[in-house]
C-alpha positions, 0 to 999 in steps of 0.5 A: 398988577393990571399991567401984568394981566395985561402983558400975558393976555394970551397965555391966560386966554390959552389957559382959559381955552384948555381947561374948556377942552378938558372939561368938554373931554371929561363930560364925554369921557363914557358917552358911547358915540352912535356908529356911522355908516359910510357909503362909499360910491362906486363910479363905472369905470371908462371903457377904451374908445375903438381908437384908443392905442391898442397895446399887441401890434400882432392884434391890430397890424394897421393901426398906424395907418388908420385913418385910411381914405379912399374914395367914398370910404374911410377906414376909421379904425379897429373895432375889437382885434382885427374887426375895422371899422368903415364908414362908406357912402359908396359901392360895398364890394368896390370898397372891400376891393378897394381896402383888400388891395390896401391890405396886401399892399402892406402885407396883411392876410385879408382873410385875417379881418373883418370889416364892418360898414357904416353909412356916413 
């Protein structure tokens, strides 16, 4: 008899398992469980970076050509829909010459964008 006990080990352990699970199921069967509530944090959401891929060519008519360097300017890239950013260390009104000629040179209205300096 001890050998048979022996040989089915596991099933009596199994059996020994479920019948703890059933009377942990019967002592909780009417006991109301406390509600929870659950707190779901919200993260910001990423704002696009100026140099992002704009998605309307019409909006941004010389983003493939950005960066642009000229000299003591770079045009670094599109603000918002035809604002660009310069970054110049030089005279303004030579390097809004400079850009403007860039500009006609690939066929963009330069009264269409605005340019906005910054200092290096």
């Amino acid at each position: 008899m001890i050998k048979e006990l022996y040989r089915l080990r596991l099933i009596i352990l199994l059996a020994f398992v479920a019948v703890l699970m059933g009377l942990t199921r019967w002592k909780y069967k009417n006991y109301q469980w406390p509600e929870a509530e659950v707190a779901i944090q919200i993260s910001p959401t990423s704002m696009p970076t100026p140099t992002s891929k704009p998605t309307n060519e019409e909006l941004y008519p010389l983003y493939n050509l950005l960066p642009f360097k000229g000299k003591d300017f770079v045009v670094d890239s599109y603000l918002t829909p035809f604002v660009l950013n310069v970054i110049t260390a030089g005279n303004i009104k030579t390097v809004t010459k400079d850009i403007y000629k860039w500009m006609i040179e690939n066929k963009v209205a330069t009264e269409s964008h605005k340019l906005i300096f910054s200092d290096k």
